[in-house]
C-alpha positions as CSV (number, residue, x, y, z in Angstrom):
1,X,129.0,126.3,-30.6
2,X,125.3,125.6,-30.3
3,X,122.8,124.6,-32.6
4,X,119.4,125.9,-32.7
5,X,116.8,122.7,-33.6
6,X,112.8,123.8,-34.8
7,X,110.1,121.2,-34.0
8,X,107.2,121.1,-36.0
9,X,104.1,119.3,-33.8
10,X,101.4,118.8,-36.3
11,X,97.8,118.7,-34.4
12,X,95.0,117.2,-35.8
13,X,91.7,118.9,-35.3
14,X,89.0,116.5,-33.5
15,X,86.5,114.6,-35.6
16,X,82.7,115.4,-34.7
17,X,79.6,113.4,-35.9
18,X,78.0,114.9,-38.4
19,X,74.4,116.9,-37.1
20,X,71.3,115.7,-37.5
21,X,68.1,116.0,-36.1
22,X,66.7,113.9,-33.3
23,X,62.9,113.4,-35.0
24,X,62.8,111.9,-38.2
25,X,58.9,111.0,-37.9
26,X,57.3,114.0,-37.1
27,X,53.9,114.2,-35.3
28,X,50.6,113.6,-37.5
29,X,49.1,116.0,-39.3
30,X,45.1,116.4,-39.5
31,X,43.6,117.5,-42.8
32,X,42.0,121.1,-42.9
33,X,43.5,121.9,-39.5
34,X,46.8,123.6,-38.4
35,X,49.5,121.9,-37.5
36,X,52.3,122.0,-34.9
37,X,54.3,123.6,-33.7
38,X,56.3,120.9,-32.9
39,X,60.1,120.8,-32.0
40,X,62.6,119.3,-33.2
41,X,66.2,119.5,-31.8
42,X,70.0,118.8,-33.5
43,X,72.3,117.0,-31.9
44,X,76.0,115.6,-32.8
45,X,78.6,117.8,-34.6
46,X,79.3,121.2,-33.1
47,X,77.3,124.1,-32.1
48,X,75.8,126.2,-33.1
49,X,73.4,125.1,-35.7
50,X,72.0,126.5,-38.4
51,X,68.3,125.1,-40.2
52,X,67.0,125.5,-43.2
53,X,64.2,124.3,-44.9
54,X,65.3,122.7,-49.0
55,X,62.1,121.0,-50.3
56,X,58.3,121.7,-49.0
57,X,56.5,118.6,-48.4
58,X,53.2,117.9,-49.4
59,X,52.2,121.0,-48.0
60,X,53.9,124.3,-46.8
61,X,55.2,124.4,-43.4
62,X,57.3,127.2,-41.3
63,X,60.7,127.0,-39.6
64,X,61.1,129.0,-36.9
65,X,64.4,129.1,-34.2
66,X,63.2,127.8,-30.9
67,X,66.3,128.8,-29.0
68,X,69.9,126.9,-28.4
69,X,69.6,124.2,-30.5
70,X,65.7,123.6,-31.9
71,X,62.9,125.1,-33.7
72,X,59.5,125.1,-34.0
73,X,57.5,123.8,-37.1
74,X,53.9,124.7,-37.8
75,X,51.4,125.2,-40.7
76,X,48.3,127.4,-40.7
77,X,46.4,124.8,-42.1
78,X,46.9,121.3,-44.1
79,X,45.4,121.1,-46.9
80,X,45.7,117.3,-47.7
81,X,43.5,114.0,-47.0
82,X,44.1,111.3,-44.6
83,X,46.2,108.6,-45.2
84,X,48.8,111.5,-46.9
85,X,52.5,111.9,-46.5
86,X,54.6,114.7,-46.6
87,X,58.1,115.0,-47.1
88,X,60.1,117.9,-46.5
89,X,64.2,118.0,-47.2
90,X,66.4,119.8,-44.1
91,X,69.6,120.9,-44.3
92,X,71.1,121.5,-41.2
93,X,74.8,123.2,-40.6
94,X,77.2,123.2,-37.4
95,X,79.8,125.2,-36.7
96,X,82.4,124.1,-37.9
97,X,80.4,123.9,-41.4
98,X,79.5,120.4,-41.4
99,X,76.4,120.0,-43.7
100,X,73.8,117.6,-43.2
101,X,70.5,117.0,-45.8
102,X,67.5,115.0,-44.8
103,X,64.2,114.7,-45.0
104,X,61.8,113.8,-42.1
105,X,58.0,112.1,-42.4
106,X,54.8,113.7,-41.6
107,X,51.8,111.6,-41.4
108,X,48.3,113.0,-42.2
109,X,46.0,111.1,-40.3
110,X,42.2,111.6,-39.6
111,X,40.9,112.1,-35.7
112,X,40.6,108.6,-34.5
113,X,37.0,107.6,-35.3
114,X,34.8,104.2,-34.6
115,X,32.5,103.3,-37.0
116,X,31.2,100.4,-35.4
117,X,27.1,100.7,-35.9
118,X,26.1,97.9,-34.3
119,X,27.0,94.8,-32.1
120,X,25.8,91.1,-33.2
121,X,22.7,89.8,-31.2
122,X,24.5,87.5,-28.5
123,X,22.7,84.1,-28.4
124,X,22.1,82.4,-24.8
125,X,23.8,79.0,-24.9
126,X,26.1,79.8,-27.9
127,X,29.5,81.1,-28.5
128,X,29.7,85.0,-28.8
129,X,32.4,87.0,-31.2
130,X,32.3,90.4,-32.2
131,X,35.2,91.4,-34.8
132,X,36.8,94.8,-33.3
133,X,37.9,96.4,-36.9
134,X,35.6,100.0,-37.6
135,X,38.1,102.2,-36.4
136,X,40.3,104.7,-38.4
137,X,42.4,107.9,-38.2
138,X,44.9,108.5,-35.8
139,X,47.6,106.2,-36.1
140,X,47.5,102.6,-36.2
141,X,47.5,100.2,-34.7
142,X,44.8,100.2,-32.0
143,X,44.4,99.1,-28.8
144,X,41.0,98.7,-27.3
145,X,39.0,99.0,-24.2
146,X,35.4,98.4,-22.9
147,X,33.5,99.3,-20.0
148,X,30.0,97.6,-19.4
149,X,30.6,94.1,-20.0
150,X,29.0,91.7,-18.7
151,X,30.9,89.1,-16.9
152,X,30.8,86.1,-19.6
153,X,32.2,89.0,-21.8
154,X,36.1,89.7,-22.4
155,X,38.0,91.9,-24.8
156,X,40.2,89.7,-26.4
157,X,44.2,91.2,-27.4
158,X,45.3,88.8,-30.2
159,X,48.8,87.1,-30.1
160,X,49.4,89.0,-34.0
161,X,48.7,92.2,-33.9
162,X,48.0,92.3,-37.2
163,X,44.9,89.8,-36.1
164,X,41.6,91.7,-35.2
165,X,40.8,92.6,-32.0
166,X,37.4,90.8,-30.4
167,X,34.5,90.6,-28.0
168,X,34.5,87.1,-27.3
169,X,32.9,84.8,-24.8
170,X,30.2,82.5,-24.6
171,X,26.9,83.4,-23.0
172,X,25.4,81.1,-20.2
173,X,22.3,79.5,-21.7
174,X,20.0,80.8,-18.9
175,X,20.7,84.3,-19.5
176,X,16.7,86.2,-20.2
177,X,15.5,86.4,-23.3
178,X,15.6,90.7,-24.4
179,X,19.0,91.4,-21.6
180,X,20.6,94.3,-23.0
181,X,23.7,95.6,-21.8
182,X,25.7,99.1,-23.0
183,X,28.7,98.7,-23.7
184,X,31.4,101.8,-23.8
185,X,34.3,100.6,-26.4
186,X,37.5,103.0,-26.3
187,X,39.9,102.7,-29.6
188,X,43.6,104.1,-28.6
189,X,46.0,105.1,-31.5
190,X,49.7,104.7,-31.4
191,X,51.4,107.9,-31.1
192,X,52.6,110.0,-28.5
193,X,50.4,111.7,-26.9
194,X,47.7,109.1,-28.1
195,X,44.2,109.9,-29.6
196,X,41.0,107.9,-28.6
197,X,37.4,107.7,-29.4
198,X,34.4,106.0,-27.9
199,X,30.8,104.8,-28.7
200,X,28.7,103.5,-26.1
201,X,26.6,100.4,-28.1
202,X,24.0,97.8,-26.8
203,X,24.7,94.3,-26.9
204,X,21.1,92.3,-27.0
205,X,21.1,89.0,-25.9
206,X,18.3,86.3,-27.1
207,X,17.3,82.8,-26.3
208,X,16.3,81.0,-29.6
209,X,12.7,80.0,-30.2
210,X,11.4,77.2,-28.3
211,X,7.9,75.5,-27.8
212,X,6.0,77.1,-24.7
213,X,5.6,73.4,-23.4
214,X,5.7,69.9,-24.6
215,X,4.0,69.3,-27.4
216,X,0.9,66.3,-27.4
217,X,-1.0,67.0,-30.6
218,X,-4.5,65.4,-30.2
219,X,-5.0,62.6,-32.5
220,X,-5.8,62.5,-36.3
221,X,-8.7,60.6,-37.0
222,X,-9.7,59.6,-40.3
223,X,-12.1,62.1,-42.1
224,X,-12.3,64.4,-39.3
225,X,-11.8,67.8,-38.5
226,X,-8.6,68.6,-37.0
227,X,-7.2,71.5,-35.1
228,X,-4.6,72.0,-33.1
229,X,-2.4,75.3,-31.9
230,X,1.3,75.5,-31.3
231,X,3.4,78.3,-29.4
232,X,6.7,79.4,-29.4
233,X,8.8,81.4,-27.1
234,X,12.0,83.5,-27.2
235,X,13.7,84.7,-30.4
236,X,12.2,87.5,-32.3
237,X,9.4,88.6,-34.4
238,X,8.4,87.9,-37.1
239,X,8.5,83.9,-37.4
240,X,9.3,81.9,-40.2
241,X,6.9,78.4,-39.4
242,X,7.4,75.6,-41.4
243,X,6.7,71.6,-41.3
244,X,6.7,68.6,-42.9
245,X,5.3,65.0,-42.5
246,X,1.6,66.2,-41.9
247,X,-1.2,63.9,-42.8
248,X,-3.3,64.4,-46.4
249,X,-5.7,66.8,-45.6
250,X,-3.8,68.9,-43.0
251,X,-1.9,72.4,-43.3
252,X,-0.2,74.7,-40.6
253,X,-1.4,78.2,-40.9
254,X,0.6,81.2,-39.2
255,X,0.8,84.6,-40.0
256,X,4.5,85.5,-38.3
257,X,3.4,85.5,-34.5
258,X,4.6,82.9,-31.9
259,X,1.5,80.8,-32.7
260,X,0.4,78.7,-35.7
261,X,-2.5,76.4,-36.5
262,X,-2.5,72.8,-37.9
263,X,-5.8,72.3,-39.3
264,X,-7.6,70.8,-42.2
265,X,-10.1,67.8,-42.8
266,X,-7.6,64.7,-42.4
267,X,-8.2,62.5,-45.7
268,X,-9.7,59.3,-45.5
269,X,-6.5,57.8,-46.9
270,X,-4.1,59.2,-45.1
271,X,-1.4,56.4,-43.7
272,X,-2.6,55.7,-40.1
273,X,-0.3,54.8,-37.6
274,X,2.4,57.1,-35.3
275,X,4.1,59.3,-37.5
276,X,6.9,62.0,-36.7
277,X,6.2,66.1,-37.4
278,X,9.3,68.3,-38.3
279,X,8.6,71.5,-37.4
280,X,11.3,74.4,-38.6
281,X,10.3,77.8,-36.6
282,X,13.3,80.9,-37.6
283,X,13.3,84.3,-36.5
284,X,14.3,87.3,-37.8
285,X,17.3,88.0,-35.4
286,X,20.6,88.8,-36.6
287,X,22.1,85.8,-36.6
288,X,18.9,84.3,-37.4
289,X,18.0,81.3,-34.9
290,X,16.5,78.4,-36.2
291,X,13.9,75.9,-33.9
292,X,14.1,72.1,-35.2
293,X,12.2,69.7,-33.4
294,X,10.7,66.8,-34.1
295,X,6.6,66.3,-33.0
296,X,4.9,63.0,-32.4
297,X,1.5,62.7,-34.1
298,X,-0.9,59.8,-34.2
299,X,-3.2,59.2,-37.1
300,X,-6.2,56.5,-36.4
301,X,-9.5,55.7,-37.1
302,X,-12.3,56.8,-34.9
303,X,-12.6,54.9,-31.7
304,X,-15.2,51.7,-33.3
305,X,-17.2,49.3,-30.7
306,X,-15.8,45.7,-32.4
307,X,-18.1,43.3,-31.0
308,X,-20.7,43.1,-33.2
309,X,-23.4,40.7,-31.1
310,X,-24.1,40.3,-27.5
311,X,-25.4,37.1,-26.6
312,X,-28.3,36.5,-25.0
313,X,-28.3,36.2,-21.4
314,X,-30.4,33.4,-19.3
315,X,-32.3,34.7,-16.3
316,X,-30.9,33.0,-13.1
317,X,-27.2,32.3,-15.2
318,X,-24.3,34.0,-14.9
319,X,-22.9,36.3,-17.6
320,X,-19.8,36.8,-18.5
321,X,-18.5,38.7,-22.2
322,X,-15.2,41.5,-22.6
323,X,-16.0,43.7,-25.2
324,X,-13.4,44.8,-27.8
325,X,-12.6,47.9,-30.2
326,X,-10.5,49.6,-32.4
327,X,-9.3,52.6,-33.3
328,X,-8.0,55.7,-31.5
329,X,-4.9,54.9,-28.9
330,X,-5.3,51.9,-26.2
331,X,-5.7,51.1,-23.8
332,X,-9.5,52.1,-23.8
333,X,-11.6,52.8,-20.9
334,X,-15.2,51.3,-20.7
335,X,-18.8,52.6,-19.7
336,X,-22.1,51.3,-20.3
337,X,-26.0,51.9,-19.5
338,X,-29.2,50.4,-20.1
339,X,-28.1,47.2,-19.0
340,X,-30.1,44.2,-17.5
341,X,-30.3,44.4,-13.9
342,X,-27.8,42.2,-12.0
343,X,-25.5,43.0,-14.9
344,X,-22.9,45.8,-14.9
345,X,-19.3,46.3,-17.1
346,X,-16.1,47.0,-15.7
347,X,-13.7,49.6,-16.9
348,X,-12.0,46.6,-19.1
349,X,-15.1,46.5,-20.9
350,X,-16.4,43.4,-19.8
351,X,-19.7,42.7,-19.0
352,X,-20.6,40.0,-16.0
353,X,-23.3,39.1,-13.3
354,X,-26.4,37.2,-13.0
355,X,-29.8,37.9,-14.6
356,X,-32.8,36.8,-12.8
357,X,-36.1,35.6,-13.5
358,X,-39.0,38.3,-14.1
359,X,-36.4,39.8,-16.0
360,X,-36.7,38.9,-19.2
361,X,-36.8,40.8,-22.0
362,X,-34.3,43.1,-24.6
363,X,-32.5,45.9,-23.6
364,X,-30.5,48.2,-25.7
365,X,-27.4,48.8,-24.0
366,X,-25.1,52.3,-24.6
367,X,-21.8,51.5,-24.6
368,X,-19.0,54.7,-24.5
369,X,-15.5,54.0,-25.2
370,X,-12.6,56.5,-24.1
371,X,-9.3,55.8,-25.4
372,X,-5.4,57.0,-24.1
373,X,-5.6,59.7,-26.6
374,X,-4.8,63.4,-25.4
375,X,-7.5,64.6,-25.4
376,X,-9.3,61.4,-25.7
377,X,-11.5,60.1,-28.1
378,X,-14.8,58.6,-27.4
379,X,-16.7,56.1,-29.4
380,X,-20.6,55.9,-28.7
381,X,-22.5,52.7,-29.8
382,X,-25.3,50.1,-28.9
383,X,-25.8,46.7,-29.0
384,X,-28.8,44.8,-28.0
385,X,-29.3,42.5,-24.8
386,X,-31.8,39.8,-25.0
387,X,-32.8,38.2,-21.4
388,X,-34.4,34.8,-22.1
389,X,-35.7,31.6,-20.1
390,X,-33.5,29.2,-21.0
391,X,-34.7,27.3,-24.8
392,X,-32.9,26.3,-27.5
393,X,-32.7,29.0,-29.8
394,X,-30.8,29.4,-33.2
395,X,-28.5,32.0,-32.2
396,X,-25.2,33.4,-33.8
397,X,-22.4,33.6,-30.8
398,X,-19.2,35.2,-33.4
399,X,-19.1,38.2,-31.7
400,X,-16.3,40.2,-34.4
401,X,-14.3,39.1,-38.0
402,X,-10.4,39.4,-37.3
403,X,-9.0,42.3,-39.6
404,X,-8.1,41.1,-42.6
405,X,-5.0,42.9,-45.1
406,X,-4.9,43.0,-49.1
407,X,-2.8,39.9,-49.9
408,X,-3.1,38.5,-46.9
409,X,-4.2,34.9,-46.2
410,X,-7.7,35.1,-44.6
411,X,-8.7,31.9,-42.9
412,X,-9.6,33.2,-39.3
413,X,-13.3,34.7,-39.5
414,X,-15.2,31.1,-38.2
415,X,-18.7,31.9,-37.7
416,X,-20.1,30.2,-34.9
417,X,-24.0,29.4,-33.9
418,X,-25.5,27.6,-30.9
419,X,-29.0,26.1,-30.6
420,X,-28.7,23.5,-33.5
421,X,-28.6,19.7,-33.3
422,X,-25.6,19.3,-35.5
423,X,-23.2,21.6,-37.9
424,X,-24.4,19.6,-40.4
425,X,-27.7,21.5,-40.4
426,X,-26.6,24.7,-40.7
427,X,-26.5,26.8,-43.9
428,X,-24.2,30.0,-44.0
429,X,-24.6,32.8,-46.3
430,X,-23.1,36.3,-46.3
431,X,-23.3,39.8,-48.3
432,X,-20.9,42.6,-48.7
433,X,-17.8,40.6,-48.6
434,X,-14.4,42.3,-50.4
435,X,-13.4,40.7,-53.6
436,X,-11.1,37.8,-52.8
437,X,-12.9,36.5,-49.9
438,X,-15.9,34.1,-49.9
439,X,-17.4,32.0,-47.2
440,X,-16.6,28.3,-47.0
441,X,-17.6,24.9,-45.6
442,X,-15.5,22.4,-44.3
443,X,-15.5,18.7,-44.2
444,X,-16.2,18.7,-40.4
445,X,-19.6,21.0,-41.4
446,X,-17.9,24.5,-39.9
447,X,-18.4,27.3,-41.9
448,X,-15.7,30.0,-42.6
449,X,-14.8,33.1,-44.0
450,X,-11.6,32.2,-46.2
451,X,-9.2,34.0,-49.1
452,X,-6.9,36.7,-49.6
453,X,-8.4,40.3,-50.4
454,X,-8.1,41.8,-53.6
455,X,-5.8,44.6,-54.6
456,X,-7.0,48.0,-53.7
457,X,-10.1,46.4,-51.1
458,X,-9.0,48.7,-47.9
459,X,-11.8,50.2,-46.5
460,X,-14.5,48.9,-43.7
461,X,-17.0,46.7,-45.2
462,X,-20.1,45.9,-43.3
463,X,-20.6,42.0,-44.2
464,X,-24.4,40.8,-43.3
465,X,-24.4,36.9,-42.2
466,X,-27.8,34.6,-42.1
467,X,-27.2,31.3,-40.8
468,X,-30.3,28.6,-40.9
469,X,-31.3,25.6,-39.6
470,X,-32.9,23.5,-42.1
471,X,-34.2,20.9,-39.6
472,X,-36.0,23.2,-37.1
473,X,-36.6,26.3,-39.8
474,X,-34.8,29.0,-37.4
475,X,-32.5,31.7,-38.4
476,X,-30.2,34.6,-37.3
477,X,-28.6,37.3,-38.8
478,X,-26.3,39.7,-37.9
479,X,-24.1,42.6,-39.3
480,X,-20.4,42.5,-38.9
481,X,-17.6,45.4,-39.5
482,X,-15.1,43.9,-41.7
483,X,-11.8,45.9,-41.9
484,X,-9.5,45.5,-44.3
485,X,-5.7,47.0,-44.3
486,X,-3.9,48.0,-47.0
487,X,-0.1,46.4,-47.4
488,X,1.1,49.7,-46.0
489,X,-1.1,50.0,-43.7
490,X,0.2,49.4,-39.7
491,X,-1.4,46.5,-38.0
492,X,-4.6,46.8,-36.6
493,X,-3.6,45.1,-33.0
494,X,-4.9,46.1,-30.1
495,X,-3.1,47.3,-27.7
496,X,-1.1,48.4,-30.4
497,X,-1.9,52.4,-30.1
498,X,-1.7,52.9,-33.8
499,X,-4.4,50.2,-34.0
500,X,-7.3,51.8,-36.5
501,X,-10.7,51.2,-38.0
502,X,-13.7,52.7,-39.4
503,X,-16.9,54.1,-37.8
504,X,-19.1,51.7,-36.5
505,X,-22.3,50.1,-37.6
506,X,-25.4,48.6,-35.6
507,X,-25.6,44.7,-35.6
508,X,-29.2,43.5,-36.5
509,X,-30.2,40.3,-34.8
510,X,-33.6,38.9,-35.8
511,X,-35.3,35.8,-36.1
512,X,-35.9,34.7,-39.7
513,X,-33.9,35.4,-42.4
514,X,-33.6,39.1,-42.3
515,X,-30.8,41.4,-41.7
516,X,-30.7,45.3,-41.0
517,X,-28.2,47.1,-41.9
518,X,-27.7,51.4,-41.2
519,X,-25.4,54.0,-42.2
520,X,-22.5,55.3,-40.0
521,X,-23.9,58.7,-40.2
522,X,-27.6,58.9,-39.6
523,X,-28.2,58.5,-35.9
524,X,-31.9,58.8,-36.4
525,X,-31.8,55.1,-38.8
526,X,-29.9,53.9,-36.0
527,X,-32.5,54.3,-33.2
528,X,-34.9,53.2,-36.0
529,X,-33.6,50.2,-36.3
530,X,-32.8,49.1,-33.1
531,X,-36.2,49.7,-32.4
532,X,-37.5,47.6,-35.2
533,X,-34.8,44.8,-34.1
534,X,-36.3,45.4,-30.1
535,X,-39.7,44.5,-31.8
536,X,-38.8,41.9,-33.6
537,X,-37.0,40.0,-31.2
538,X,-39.6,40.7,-28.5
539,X,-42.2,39.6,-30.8
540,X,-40.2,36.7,-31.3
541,X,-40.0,35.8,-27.5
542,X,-43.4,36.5,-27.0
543,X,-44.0,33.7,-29.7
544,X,-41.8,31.1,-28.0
545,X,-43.5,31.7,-24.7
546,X,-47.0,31.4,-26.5
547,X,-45.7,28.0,-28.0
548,X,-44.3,27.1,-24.5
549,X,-47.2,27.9,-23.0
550,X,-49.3,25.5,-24.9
């Protein structure tokens, strides 16, 4: 007996993957041109494939079979603007009737384009950075390149790449004023195959304004015309000048070149002393560079011979005087002519040697004064030299007053007189002196010019003294600049080089009780009077000698 036995073997058909498409970014588009075709290619499940397109994107496209398992998209033209996305749905079957629906991406992006006008003016000495960020189209991000770049000059890749791109470096502070240098920057997108774009831009490089050379501005005296040029270098045109600090009476003048003028008439009251200029020079560069500096500028009075009297000299003695001044910057340097023979001054201004006889008489001596100003100043004056046989003469030997300051104590300006018997003798009187001050005896019979000046008494005041002797009926005069400070005033000091004072005035000697006095301007009273002391004083001598002689 046999049995017959049926086996079933149930089989179970393989499981595939379902298809799908290998692109699910598709290449960008570019608005109003055509697009594709590009290929796209299933995979997974079983072959063959079937495509189809479900849903148009945002604008139409065409499926077309590209052989074995891909196809070829295109579009006669897109009709969208950059920065557009379209969408369109797929639905892809395999052979054994899997199904598969999804849509892919399709960027519409613009040509890549740089729209970078312009790089920023590089400044020698200074930091440089230029911000890499006009570019657009294609597809972002960007990577960029330059050709032409100097060798202080890097493209710089930041660490975040959402960070901008840069120029950077920092330009060596000799590099010439006006360098240019063209520069090719390259923008790459990031697809596959990339798109680029280039411009080809000059990168200027400047040096920031700067004074052509040191700067020595001539001094500022007092009521005098002033001039004086500055120049600049570097940066660019037109100039923005500026400056503060400048004496009462002065004004810088420019009209947007690299020079300017500081001019004016400087006031009689302007502060004398050295004082500090700011100067403030931009240009019209982009960035705008700026020139700050600060400029040194002395303000005095005009260069004044102090020594008021010259004594008289005695044929066959030996001389010896220094002459002093103010004003202008010392040191001074010292100069004379018309002296008495055997007499001569040194550069230190004194004046020494040894008179002889026969050479008696007055002289008027010329005495020029150069200070350490640049350019100097000079101060022209005379004084006049009487030669004598020795005899006792009345005579007044204070040669200058100290400089005296409003509410100051004044107790320095002792007048002094030879050729008297005794002090006691003596009568002092003097005209022109500032409110506050007044001239004194003391117990011991010397005379004195004493106080404290009077508010609001700065100024130069030209004081006239007469001293007499009551027992032999002699006198002498002379004229003495007095200068007074004000309390803000620096101190008049020499060798102080802010030391200041007012133009100078003629001293009249003459016997009797007479005393001449000129004005500071008129050159033509001074020769005058000197002439009419000359006479008087040779008349004088001529009178001693006739009294001698008899």
């Amino acid at each position: 007996m046999f049995w017959r036995v049926t086996v079933f073997v149930l089989m179970q058909a393989p499981l595939f993957a379902l298809p799908t498409l290998t692109e699910s970014v598709l290449p960008p588009a570019t608005p109003g041109k055509p697009y594709g075709p590009v290929t796209v290619t299933a995979t997974g499940g079983m072959a063959p494939y079937t495509l189809t397109l479900t849903t148009q994107g945002a604008f139409p496209i065409d499926v077309v079979p590209n052989g074995g398992s891909s196809w070829k998209i295109s579009a006669p033209t897109v009709e969208l603007p950059s920065d557009s996305i379209s969408n369109p749905v797929f639905t892809l079957v395999d052979a054994l009737f899997s199904i598969n629906i999804f849509g892919v991406v399709i960027n519409v992006v613009g040509p890549v384009a740089i729209d970078l006008g312009s790089l920023p003016t590089a400044i020698a000495g200074e930091s440089y950075s230029a911000s890499l960020t006009s570019a657009s189209g294609g597809v972002k991000p960007y990577q960029w390149s330059a050709i032409g770049l100097p060798a202080w000059l890097t493209v710089f890749k930041p660490a975040n790449p959402a960070n901008d791109w840069l120029l950077k470096g920092t330009v060596p502070p000799d590099e010439a004023n006006g360098q240019t240098y063209e520069i090719t920057l390259t923008a790459t997108d990031s697809w596959t195959p990339a798109q680029t774009a280039s411009v080809t831009l000059e990168l200027v490089v400047i040096r920031p304004p700067s004074l052509s050379d040191i700067v020595h501005l001539p001094t500022a005296v007092l009521g005098k015309d002033y001039g004086a040029a500055l120049e600049i270098v570097h940066g660019t045109a037109p100039y923005l000048w500026s400056i503060s600090g400048l004496p009462d009476g002065l004004t810088l003048e420019s009209d947007g070149s690299t020079t300017a003028t500081i001019s004016g008439k400087v006031a009689k009251t302007a502060t004398t002393g050295a004082t500090t200029l700011h100067l403030t020079v931009k240009d019209a560069s982009q960035p705008q560079t700026t020139l700050d500096i600060d400029v040194p500028l002395i303000v005095a009075r005009p260069v004044t011979l102090a020594t008021a009297l010259l004594p008289t000299a005695i044929s066959g003695e030996t001389y010896d005087l220094t002459l002093s001044a103010f004003g202008g910057v010392a040191p001074y340097t010292w100069s004379a002519t018309g002296l008495p023979p055997g007499l001569s001054m040194s550069a230190s201004g004194a004046i020494a040697g040894e008179t002889a006889l026969g050479d008696e008489g007055s002289y008027v001596v010329n005495v020029t004064i150069t200070d350490s100003s640049t350019p100097p100043l000079v101060g022209l004056d005379k004084r006049l030299l009487i030669v004598d046989e020795e005899y006792v003469q009345l005579a007044i030997t204070t040669t200058s007053l100290p400089v005296a300051a409003v509410g100051d104590v004044y107790g320095s300006g002792i007048l002094v007189a030879t050729g008297a018997e005794s002090l006691k003798n003596l009568v002092w009187t003097a005209f022109g002196l500032p409110d506050g001050l007044e001239l004194i005896q003391g117990n011991d019979g010397q005379w004195s010019i004493e106080g404290t000046p009077a508010p609001a008494t700065s100024g130069v005041y030209s004081v006239q003294v007469t001293v007499t002797d009551s027992v032999l009926k002699q006198s002498a005069s002379a004229i003495y600049p007095l200068f007074v400070e004000d309390d803000g005033d620096d101190e008049i000091v020499p060798p102080d080089p802010s030391a200041v004072v007012a133009q100078p005035s003629l001293v009249g000697v003459a016997a009797g009780a007479c005393a001449l006095g000129v004005s500071e301007d008129s050159t033509t009273q001074r020769i005058a009077i000197i002439a009419a002391i000359v006479a008087a004083l040779v008349g004088s001598h001529l009178s001693r000698s006739s009294r001698r002689d008899e």
